[in-house]
C-alpha positions in Angstrom: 93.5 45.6 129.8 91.7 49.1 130.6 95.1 50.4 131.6 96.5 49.8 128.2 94.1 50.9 126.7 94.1 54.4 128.4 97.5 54.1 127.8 97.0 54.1 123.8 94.1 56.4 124.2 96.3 59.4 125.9 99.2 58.7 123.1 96.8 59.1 120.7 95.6 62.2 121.9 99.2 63.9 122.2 99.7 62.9 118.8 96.6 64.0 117.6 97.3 67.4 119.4 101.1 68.0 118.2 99.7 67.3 114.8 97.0 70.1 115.2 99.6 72.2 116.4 102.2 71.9 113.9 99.2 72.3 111.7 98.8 76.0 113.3 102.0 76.9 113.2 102.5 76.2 110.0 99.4 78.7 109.2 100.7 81.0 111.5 104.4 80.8 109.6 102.8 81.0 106.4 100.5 84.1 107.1 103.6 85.7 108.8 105.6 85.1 105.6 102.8 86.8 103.9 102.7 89.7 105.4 106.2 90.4 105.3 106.1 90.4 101.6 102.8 92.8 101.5 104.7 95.0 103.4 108.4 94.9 101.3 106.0 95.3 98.5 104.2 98.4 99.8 107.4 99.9 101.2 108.7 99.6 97.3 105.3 101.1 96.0 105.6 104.4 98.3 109.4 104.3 97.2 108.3 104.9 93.5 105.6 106.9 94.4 107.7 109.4 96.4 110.3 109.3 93.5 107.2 110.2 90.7 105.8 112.8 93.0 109.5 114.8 93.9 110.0 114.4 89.6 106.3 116.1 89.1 107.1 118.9 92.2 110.2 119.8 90.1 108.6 119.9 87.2 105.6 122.4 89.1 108.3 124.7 89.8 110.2 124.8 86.8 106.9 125.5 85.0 105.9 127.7 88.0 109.1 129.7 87.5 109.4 129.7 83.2 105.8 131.0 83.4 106.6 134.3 86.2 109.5 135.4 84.1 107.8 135.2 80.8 105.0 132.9 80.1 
């Protein structure tokens, strides 16, 4: 009778464990998954802000260069 019951006692435990661990492993997915989208979202961000900040440097220059011939 002890036998058995060590016998249920350890399956419990591995199912207790691989139920922890899917557990983690989802969190770890999920957190993964996250960060993957903060960066796509950041490397869309510096996109537009590169795009903005070439637009204003061109408009710098063009202002830089109407104003030295005549401003």
């Amino acid at each position: 009778m002890a036998e058995q019951q060590k016998t249920q006692f350890t399956r419990l435990a591995f199912e207790a464990a691989a139920i922890v661990a899917s557990i983690l492993l989802a969190f770890s997915i999920d957190a993964s998954w996250k960060e993957h989208l903060d960066r796509q979202e950041e490397a869309e961000v510096l996109s537009r802000l590169h795009t903005e900040f070439s637009a204003n440097f061109a408009l710098i220059a063009r202002t830089k260069d109407d104003c030295t011939s005549g401003c």
